[in-house]
GUKE-344085 format. One record per residue: residue number from 1; residue in three letters; y, x, z of N, C-alpha, C, O, CB in turn. Coordinates in steps of 0.2 Angstrom, whole numbers, plus 2048, in hexadecimal, padded with zeros to 3 digits. Last residue first. Glycine has a CB too. Example, Ala and Ser with C-alpha at 12.3 -4.5 7.8 and 13.67 -1.06 7.14 Angstrom:
BEGIN
+-----+-----+-----+-----+-----+------+------+------+-----+-----+-----+-----+-----+-----+------+------+------+
:   i :  aa : n_y : n_x : n_z : ca_y : ca_x : ca_z : c_y : c_x : c_z : o_y : o_x : o_z : cb_y : cb_x : cb_z :
+-----+-----+-----+-----+-----+------+------+------+-----+-----+-----+-----+-----+-----+------+------+------+
:   2 : SER : 7F5 : 840 : 823 :  7FB :  844 :  824 : 800 : 840 : 827 : 806 : 843 : 828 :  7FD :  846 :  81D :
:   1 : ALA : 7E4 : 842 : 827 :  7EA :  83E :  827 : 7F0 : 842 : 827 : 7EF : 847 : 82A :  7EA :  839 :  82D :
+-----+-----+-----+-----+-----+------+------+------+-----+-----+-----+-----+-----+-----+------+------+------+
END
This chain:
BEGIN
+-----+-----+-----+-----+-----+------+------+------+-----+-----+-----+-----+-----+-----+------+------+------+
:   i :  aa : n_y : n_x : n_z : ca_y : ca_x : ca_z : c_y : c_x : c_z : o_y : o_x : o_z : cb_y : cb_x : cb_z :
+-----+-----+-----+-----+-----+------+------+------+-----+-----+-----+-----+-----+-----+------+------+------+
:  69 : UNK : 4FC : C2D : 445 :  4F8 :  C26 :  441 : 4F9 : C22 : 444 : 4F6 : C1D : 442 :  4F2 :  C26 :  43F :
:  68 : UNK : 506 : C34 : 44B :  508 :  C30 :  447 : 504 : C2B : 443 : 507 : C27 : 43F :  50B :  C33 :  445 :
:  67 : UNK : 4FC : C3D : 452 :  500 :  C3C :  455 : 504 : C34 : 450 : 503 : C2F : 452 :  505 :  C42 :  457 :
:  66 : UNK : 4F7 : C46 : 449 :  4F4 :  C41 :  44A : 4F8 : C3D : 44F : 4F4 : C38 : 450 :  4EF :  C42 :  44B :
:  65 : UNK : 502 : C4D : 446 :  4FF :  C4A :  441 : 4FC : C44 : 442 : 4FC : C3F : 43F :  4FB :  C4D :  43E :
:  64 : UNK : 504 : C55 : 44F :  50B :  C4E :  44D : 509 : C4B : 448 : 50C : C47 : 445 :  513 :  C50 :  44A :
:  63 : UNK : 4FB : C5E : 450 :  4FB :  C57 :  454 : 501 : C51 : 453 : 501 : C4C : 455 :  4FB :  C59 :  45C :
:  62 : UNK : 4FE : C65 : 444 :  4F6 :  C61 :  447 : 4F8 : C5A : 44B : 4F7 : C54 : 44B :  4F1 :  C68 :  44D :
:  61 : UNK : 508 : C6A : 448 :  508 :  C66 :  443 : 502 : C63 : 443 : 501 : C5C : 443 :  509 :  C68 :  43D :
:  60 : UNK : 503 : C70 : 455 :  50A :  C6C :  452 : 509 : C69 : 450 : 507 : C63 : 452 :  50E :  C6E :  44F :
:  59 : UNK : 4FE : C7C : 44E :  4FA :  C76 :  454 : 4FE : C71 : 453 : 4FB : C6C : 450 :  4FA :  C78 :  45C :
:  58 : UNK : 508 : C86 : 448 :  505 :  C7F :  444 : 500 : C7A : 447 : 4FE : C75 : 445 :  501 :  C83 :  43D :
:  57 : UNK : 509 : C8C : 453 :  50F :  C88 :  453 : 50B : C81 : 44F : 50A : C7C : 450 :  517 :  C8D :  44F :
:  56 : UNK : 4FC : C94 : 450 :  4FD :  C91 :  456 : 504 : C8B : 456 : 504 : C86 : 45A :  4FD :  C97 :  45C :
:  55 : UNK : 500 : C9B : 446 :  4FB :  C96 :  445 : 4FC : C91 : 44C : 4FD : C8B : 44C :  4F1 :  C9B :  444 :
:  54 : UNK : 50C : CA2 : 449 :  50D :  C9C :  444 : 506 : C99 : 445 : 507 : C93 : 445 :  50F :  C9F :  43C :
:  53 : UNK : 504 : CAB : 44F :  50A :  CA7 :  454 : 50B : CA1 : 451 : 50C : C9B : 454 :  511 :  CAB :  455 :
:  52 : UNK : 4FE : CB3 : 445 :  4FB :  CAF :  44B : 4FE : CAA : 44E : 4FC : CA5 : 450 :  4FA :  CB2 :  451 :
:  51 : UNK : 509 : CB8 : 43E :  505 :  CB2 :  43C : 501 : CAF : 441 : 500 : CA9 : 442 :  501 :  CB4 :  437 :
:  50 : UNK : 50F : CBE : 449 :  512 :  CBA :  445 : 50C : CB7 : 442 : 50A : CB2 : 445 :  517 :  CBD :  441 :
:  49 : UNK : 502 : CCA : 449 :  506 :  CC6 :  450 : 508 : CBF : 44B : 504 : CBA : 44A :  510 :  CCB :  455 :
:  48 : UNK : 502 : CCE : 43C :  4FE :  CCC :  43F : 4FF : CC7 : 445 : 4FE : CC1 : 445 :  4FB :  CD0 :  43F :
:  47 : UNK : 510 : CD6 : 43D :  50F :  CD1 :  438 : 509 : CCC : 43A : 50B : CC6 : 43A :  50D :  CD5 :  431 :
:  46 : UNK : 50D : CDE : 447 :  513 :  CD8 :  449 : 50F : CD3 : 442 : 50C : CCE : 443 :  51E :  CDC :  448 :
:  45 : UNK : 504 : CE8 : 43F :  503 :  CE4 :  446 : 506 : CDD : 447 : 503 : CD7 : 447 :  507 :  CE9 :  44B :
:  44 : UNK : 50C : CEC : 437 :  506 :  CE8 :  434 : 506 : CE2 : 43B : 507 : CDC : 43C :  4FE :  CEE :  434 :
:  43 : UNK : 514 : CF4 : 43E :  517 :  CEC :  439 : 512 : CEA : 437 : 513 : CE4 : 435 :  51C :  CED :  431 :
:  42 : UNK : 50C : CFD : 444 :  511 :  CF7 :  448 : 513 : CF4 : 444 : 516 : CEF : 447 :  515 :  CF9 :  44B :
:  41 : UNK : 50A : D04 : 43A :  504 :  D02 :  43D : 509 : CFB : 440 : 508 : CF5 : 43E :  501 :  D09 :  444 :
:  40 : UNK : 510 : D0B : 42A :  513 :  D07 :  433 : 50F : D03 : 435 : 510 : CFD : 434 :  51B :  D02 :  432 :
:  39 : UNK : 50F : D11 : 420 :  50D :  D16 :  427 : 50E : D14 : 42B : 50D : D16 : 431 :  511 :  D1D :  428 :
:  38 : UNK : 511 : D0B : 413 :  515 :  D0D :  418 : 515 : D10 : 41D : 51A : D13 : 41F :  518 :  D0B :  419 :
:  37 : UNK : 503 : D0B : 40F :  508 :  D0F :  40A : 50F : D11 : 40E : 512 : D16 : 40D :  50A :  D0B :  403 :
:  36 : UNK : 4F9 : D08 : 418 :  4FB :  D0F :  414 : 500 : D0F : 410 : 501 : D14 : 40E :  4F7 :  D11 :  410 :
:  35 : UNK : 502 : CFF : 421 :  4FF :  D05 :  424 : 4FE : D0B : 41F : 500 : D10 : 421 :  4F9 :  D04 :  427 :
:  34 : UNK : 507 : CF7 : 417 :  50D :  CF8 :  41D : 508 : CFE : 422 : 50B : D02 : 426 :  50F :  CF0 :  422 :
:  33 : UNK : 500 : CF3 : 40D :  507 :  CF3 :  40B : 50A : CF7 : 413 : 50F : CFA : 414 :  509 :  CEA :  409 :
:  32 : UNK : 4F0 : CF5 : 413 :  4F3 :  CF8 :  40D : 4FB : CF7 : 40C : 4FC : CFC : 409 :  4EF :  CF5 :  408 :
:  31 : UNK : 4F2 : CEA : 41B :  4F2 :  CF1 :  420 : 4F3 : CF6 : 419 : 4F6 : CFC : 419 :  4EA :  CF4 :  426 :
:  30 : UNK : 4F5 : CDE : 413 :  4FA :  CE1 :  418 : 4F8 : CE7 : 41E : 4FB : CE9 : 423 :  4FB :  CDB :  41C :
:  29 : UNK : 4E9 : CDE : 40C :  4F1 :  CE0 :  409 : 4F5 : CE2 : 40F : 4F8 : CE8 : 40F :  4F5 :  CD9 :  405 :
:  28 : UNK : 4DC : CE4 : 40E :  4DF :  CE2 :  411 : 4E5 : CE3 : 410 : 4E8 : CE8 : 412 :  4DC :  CE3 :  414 :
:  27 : UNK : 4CB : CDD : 403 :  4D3 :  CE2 :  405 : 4D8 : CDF : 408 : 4DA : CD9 : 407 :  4D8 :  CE4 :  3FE :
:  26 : UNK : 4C1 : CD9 : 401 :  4C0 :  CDC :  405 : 4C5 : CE3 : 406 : 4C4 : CE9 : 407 :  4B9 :  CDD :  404 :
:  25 : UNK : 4C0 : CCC : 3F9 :  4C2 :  CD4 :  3F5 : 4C2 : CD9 : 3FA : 4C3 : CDF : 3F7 :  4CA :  CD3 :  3F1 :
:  24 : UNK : 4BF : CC2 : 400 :  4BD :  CC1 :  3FB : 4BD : CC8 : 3F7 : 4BA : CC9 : 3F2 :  4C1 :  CBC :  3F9 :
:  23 : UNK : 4C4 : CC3 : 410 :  4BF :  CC3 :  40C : 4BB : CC4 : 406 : 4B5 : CC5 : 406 :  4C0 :  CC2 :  40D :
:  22 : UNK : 4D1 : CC8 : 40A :  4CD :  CCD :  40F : 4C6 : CCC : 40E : 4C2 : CD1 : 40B :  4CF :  CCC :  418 :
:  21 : UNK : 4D6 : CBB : 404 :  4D4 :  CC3 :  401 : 4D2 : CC8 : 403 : 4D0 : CCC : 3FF :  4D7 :  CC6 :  400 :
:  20 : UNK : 4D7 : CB3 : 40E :  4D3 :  CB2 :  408 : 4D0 : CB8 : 404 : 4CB : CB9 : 402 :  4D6 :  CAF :  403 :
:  19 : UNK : 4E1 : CBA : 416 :  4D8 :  CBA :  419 : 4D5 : CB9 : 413 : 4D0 : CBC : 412 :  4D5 :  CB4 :  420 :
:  18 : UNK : 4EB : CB8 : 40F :  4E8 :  CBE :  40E : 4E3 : CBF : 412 : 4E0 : CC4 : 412 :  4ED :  CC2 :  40F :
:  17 : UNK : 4EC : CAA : 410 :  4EA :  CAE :  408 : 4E6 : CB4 : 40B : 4E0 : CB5 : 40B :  4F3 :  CB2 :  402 :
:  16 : UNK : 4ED : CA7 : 41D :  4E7 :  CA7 :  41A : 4E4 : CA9 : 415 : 4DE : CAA : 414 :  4E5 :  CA4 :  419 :
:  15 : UNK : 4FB : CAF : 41D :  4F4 :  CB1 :  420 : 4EE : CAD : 420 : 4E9 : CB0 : 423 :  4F6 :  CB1 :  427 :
:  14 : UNK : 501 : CA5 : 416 :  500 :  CAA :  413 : 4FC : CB1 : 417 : 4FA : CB6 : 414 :  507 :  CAB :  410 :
:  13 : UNK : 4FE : C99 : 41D :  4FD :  C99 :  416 : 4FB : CA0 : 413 : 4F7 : CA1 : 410 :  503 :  C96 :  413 :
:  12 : UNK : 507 : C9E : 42A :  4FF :  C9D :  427 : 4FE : C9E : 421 : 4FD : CA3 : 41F :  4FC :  C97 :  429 :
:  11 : UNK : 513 : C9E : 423 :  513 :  CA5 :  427 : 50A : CA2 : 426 : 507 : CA4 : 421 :  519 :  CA6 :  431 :
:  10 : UNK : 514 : C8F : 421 :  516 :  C96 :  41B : 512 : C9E : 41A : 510 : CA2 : 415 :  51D :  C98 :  41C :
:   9 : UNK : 514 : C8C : 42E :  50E :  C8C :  429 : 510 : C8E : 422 : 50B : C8F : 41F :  50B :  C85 :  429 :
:   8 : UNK : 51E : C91 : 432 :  51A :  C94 :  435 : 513 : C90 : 432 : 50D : C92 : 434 :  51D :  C93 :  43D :
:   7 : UNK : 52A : C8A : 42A :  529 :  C91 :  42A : 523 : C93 : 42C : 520 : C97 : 429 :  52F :  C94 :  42D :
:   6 : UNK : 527 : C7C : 430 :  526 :  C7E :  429 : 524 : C87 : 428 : 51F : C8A : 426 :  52D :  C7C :  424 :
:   5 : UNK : 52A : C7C : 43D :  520 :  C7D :  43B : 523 : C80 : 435 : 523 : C86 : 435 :  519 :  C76 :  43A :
:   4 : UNK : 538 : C7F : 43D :  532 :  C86 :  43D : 52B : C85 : 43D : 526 : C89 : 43E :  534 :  C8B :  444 :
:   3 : UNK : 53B : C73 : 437 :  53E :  C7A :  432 : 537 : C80 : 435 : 533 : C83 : 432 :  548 :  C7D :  436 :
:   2 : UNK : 538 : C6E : 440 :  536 :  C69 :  43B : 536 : C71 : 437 : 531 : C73 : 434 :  53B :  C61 :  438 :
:   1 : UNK : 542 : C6E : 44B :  53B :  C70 :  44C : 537 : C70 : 445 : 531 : C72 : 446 :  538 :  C6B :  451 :
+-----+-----+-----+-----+-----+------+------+------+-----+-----+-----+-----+-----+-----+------+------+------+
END
C-alpha cells in the first residue's frame, strides 16, 4: 500500500504543478501535449481521471498521518 500512495502523490505533485501553471501562465500543458499536438482528447481526459483518483487515494495519507500522533 505504501508503494501506491507514493506513486499517487507523485501523480498529484505533478497535477498541482501543472494547475500552478494553468494558473500562473494561463497554459494548459496537458491539453497542449495530448489535444493539440496529438489530437487525443481522451488521453487528456484519462490523464485528468488519474490524477483525481490519486488525490483521493492521497486522503490516506492524511489520515495515517494523523492516525499516528
Amino acid at each position: 500500500m505504501e508503494s501506491l500512495q507514493k506513486t499517487a502523490l507523485i501523480f498529484t505533485i505533478i497535477g498541482a504543478i501543472v494547475w500552478g501553471i494553468i494558473g500562473i501562465f494561463n497554459f494548459n500543458i496537458v491539453d497542449y501535449l495530448f489535444v493539440e499536438l496529438l489530437n487525443i482528447k481522451f488521453l487528456a481526459n484519462l490523464i485528468y481521471i488519474i490524477v483525481g483518483i490519486c488525490g483521493i487515494i492521497n486522503i490516506g495519507i492524511l489520515f495515517n498521518h494523523i492516525e499516528s500522533k
